[in-house]
C-alpha positions in Angstrom: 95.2 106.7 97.3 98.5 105.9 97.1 99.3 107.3 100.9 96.7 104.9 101.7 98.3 101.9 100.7 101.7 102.7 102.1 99.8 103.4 105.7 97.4 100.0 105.2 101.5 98.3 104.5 102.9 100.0 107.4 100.2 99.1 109.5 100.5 95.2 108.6 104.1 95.1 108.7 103.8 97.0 112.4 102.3 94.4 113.5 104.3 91.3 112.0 107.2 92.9 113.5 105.1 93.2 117.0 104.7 89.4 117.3 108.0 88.3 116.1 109.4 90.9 118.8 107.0 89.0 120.8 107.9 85.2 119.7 111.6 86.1 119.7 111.5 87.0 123.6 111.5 83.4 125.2 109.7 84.4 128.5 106.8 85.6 126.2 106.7 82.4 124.3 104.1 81.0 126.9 101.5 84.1 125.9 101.2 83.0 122.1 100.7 79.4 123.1 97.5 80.6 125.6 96.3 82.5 122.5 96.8 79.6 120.3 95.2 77.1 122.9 91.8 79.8 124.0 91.4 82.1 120.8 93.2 80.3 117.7 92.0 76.7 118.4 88.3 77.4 119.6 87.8 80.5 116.8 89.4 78.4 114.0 87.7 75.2 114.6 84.4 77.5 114.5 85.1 79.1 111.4 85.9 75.8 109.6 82.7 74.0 111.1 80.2 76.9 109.9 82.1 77.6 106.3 82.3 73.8 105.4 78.5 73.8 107.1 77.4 77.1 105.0 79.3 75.7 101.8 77.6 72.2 101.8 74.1 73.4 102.4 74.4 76.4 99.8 75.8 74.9 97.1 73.2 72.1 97.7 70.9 74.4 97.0 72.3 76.9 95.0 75.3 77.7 92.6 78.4 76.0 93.5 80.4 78.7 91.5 79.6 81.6 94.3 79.1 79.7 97.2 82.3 76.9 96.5 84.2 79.6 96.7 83.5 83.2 98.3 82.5 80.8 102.3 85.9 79.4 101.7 87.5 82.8 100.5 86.8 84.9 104.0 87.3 81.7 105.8 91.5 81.3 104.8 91.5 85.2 105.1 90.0 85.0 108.5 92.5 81.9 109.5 95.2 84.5 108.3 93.8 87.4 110.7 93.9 85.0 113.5 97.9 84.3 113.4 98.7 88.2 112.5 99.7 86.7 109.1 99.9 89.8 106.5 99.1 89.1 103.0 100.6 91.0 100.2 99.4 90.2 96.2 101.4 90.7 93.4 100.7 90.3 89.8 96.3 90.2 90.2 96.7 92.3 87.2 97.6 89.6 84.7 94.5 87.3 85.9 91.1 87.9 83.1 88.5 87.0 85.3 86.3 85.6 82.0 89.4 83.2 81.4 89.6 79.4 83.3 93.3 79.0 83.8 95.5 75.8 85.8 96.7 77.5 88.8 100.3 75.9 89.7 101.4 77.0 92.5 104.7 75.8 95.2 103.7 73.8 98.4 105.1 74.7 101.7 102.4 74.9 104.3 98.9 74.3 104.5 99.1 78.0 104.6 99.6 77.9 100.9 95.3 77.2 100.9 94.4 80.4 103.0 97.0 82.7 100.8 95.0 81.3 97.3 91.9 80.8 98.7 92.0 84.8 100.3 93.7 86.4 97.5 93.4 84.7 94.2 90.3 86.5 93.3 88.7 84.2 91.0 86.4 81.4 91.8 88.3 78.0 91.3 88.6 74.4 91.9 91.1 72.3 93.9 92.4 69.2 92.4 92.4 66.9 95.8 93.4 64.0 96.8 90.3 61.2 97.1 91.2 60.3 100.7 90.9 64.2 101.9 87.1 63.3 101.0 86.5 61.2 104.3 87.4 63.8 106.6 84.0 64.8 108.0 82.4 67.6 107.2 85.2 69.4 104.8 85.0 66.1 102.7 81.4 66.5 102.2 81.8 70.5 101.5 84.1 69.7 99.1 82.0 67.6 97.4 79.4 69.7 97.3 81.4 72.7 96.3 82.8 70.5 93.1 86.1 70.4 93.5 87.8 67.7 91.7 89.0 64.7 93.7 91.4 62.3 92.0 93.2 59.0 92.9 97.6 59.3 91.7 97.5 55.7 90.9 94.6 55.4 88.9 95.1 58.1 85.8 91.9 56.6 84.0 90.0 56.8 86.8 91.6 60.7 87.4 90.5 61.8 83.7 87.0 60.1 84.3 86.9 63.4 87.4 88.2 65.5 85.0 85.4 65.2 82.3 82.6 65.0 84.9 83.9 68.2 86.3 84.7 70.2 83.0 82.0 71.9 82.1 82.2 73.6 85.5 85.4 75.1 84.5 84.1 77.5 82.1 83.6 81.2 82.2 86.7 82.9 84.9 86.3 79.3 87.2 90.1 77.5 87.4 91.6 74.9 88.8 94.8 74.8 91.1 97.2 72.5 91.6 100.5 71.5 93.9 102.6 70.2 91.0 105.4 69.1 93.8 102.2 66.8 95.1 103.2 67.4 98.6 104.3 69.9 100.8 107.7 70.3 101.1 110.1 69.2 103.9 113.0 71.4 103.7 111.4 75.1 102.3 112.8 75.0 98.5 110.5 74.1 96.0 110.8 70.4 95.0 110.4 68.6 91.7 107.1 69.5 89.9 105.3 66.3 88.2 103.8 65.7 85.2 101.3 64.4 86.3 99.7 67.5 87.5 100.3 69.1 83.6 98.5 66.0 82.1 95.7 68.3 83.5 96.3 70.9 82.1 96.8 69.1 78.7 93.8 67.2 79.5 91.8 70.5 80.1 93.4 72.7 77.4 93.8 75.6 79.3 96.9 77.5 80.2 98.9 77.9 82.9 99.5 80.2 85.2 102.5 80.1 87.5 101.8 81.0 91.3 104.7 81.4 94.2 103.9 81.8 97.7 106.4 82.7 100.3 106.2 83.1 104.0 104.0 80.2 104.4 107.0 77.5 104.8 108.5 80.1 108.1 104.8 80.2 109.2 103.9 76.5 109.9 106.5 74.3 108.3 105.4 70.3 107.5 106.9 68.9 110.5 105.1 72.0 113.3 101.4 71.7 114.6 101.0 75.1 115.8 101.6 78.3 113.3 103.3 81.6 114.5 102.8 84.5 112.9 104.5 85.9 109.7 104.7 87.8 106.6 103.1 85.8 103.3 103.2 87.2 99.5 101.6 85.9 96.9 102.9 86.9 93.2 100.5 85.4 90.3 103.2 85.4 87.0 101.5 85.6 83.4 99.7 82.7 81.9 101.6 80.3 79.9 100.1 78.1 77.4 101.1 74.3 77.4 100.7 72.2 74.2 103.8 70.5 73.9 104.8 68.1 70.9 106.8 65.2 72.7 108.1 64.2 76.2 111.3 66.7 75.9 109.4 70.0 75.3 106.8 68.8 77.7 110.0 68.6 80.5 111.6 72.0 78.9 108.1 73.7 79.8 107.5 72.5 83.0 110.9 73.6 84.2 110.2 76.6 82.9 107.0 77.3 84.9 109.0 75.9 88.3 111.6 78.3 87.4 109.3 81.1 87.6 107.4 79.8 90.5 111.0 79.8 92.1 111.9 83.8 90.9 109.3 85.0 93.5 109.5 82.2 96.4 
């Protein structure tokens, strides 16, 4: 078993390697946009259609906790495939698949969705922005799938979400969260707000750090095309977080960036 793994990690390192050889010659540069422009574009544009398609009508119909998540889970690893974007897991172990935990995890790319959505292995829910719910079809999915949209400005309004949506977050389903609110600009990890642990308060469930790295080098905030890359995603013990005034409420969440940062 174990010569298994190290050829399945030779393999996808072989071919990270292959198309940064490939990206790093400049004559051959003109090759990866035709694949991005004829395979990427058409393929992923498919794949997005039919999941969000697939997840609305199912979930409609049918348990939100298996089909909100599993459509969405083999569509980020498929959008992964399509860039040659390895993805190794650490830490899976220390996830009890009966337990609801906060996922908080760093922000650098929307490649950050595919590596949880792929590889976190338990069904969860995003907290979301409100606007994301007018984009067409994925809005409506989302919906449907029950993940939890909140407006920033309007915390009554956000905890009103959170109570509708709580008893779906009961036996192994989570929620994640980008504590930094936004992707970042520059590649380190940015302040994490407390806003996002009012949630987890709110919720009274504990959190688990989550750092992703790779996905910054893969498609950065200011790039609209992806090359491919190397992602890891290590899952750190849970933490609980009950704190008794504002200063150990600051002292834990710096501790939880802090280990999101030892594995970035």
């Amino acid at each position: 078993m174990q010569y298994i793994a190290i050829k399945a990690k030779l393999r996808k390192n072989a071919y990270f390697c292959l198309f940064n050889f490939i990206l790093m010659k400049h004559w051959l540069k003109p090759f990866w946009f035709l694949y991005l422009i004829c395979i990427f574009l058409p393929f992923g544009l498919a794949a997005t259609l039919l999941t969000a398609v697939v997840t609305f009508t199912a979930c409609s119909l049918g348990d939100d906790k298996v089909w909100g998540y599993y459509p969405g889970k083999w569509w980020a690893r498929f959008m992964c495939l399509l860039t040659f974007s390895p993805v190794e897991c650490k830490g899976l172990e220390n996830i009890d698949k009966t337990q609801s935990y906060i996922f908080a995890a760093n922000h650098g790319s929307i490649y950050d969705v595919f590596v949880i959505y792929g590889y976190i292995g338990v069904p969860f829910k995003w907290i979301m922005r409100q606007e994301l719910r007018k984009i067409p079809f994925i809005g409506a999915a989302c919906a449907a799938a029950g993940h939890i949209f909140i407006k920033r400005e309007n915390r009554r309004q956000s905890f009103r979400s959170l109570q509708t949506a709580e008893n779906k977050l009961a036996e192994g389903v989570s929620v994640v969260i980008f504590p930094e609110g936004t992707r970042t600009r520059t590649g380190e990890t940015g302040k994490f707000k407390r806003g996002a642990f009012h949630i987890a308060a709110d919720l009274d469930l504990p959190i688990v750090p989550v750092s992703i790295s790779g996905a910054f080098r893969i498609m950065p905030r200011n790039k609209i095309y992806p090359v491919p890359g190397h992602l890891k995603l290590t899952v750190h013990k849970p933490v609980p977080f009950k704190p008794e005034n504002h200063d150990e409420e600051m002292e834990q969440i710096e501790a939880i960036r802090q280990a999101v940062i030892s594995a970035v």
